[in-house]
C-alpha positions as CSV (number, residue, x, y, z in Angstrom):
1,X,-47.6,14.0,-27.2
2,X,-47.5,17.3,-25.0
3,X,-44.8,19.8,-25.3
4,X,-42.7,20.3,-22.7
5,X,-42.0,24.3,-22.1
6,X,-38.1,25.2,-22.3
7,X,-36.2,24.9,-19.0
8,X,-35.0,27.5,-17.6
9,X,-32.0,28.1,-15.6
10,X,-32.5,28.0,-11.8
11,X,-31.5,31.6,-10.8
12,X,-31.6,32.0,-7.2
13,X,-31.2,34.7,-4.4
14,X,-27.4,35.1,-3.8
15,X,-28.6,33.9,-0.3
16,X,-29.5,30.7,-1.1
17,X,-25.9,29.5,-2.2
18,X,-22.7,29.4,0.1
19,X,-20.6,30.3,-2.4
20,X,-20.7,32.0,-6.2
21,X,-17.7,31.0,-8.0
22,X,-16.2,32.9,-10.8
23,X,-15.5,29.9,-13.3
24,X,-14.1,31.0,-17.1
25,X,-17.6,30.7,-18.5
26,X,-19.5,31.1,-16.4
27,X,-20.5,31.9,-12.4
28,X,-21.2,28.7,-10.3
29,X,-23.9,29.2,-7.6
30,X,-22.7,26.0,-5.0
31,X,-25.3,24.8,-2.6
32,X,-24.6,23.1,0.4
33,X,-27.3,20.9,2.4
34,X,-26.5,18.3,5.5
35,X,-22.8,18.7,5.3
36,X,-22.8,17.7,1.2
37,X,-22.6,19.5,-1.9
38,X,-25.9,19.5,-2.6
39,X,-26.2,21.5,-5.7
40,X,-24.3,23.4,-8.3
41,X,-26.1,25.8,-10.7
42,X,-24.9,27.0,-13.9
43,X,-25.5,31.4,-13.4
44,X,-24.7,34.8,-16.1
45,X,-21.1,35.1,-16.4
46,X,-22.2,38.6,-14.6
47,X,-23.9,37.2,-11.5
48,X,-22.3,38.5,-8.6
49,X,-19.7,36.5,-6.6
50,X,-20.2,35.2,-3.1
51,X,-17.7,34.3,-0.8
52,X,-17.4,30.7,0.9
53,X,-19.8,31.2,3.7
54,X,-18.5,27.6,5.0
55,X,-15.8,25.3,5.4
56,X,-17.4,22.9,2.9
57,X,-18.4,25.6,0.2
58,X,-14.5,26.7,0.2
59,X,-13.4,23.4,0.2
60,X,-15.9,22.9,-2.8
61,X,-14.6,26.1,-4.6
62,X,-11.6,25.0,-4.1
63,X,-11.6,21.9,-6.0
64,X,-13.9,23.3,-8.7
65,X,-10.4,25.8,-9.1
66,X,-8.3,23.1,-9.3
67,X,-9.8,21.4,-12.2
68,X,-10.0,24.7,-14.1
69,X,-6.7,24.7,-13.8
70,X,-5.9,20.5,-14.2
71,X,-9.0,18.9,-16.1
72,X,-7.1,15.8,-14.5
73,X,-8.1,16.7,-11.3
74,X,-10.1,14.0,-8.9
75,X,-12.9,15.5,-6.8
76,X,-12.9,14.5,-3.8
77,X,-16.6,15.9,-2.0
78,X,-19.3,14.6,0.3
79,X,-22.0,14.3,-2.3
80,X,-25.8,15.0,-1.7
81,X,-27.1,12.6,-4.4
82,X,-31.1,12.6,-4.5
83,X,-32.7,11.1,-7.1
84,X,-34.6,8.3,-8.6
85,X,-33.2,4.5,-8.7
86,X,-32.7,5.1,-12.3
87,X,-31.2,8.3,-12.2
88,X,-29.1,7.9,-9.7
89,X,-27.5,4.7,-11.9
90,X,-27.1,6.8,-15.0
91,X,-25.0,9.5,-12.4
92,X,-22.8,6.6,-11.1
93,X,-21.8,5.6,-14.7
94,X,-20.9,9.1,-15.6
95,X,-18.8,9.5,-12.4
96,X,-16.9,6.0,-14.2
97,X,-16.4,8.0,-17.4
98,X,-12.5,8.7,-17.8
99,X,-11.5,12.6,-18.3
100,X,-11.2,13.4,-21.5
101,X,-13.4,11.0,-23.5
102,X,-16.9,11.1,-24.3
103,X,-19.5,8.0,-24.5
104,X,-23.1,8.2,-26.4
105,X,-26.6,8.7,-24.9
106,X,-27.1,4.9,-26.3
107,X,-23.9,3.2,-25.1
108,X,-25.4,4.6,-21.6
109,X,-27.9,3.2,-22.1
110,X,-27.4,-0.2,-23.4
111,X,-24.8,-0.4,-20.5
112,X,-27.5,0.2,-18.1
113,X,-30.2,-1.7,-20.0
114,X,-32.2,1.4,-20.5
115,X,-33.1,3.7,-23.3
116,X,-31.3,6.6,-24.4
117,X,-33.6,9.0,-23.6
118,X,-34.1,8.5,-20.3
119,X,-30.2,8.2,-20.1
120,X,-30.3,12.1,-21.7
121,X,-33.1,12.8,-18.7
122,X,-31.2,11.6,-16.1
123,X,-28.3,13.6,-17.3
124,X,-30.6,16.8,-17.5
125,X,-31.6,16.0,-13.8
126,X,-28.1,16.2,-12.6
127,X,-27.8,18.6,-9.9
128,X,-24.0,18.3,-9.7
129,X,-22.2,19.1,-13.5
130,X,-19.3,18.8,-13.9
131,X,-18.4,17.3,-10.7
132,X,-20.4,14.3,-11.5
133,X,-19.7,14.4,-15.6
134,X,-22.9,14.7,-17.6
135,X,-21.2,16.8,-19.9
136,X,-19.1,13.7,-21.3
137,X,-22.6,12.1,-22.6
138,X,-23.2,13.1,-26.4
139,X,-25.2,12.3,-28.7
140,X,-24.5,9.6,-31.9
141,X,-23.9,12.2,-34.1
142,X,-22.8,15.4,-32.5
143,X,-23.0,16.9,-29.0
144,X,-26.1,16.7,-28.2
145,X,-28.0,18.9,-25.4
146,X,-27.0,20.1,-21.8
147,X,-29.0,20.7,-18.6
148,X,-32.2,20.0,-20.9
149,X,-31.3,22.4,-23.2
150,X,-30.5,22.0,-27.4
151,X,-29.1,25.6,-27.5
152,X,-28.1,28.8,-25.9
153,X,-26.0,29.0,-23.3
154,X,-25.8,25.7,-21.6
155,X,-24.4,24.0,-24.7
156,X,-21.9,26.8,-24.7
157,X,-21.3,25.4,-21.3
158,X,-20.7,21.9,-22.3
159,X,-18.3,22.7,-25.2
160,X,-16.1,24.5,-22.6
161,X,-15.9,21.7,-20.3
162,X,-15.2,19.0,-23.6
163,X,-12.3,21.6,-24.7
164,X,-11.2,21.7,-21.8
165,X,-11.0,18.3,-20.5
166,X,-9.8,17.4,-24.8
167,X,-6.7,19.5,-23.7
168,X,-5.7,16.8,-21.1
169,X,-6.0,13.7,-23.9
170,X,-4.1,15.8,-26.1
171,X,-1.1,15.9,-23.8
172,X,-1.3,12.9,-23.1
């Protein structure tokens, strides 16, 4: 079996987003193709911000605000969803999974008759955290990884978002 090299986060040219968001761990680089959110990148907590260039990246920041604020909060968003058949099944189940709660690579993937780890791929694939959930998929016995990664920053990432969203069950 070949080793795959460690991913590494997609850092791009301020230019190429229409908006860098501030979020409480991190910056948010929001890329908008066609009209849609295409895109959201996990950047340094030090990248430099960007204003909303467009109507849609403000309307985007905007939400992405809100649910700092209210984990509860719905997103509402034109979606650019591009992916394989499989892939884009797993991200439809994880847009089903209720704030606050968590479901296993394996219960994925018996739900959707496939294996876990090409549940945890598809998860790694997604371009849009947090508004489409990947960070409520752990693993059997702990949290598992994040945007292809089993340390460093993006699992930092993920337990943000967990606490976060565990704050909203607690209340409830």
């Amino acid at each position: 079996m070949r080793a795959h090299p460690e991913p590494q986060p997609v850092l791009l040219e301020p230019t190429s987003y229409q908006a860098v968001l501030t979020a409480p761990f991190a910056a948010l680089g929001i890329q908008i193709a066609n009209n849609t959110l295409h895109a959201i990148h996990f950047l340094p907590a030090n990248y430099p911000p960007l204003v909303p260039t467009c109507a849609l990246s403000q309307r985007v920041c905007n939400a992405l605000e809100r649910y700092f604020s209210d984990p509860g909060y719905v997103f509402d968003l034109p979606l650019n969803q591009v992916g394989t058949t499989h892939q884009l099944k797993v991200w439809h189940a994880l847009s089903q999974l209720p704030v606050g709660l968590t479901a296993t690579y394996g219960q994925l993937a018996r739900q959707l008759n496939s294996s876990p780890r090409a549940v945890g791929q598809a998860c790694g694939a997604n371009p849009l955290p947090i508004i489409v959930p990947c960070h409520r998929v752990v693993a059997a016995h702990g949290r598992g990884g994040f945007m292809h990664a089993t340390e460093g920053a993006p699992l930092d990432y993920k337990a943000w978002l967990l606490s976060h969203e565990s704050h909203l069950r607690q209340g409830a």
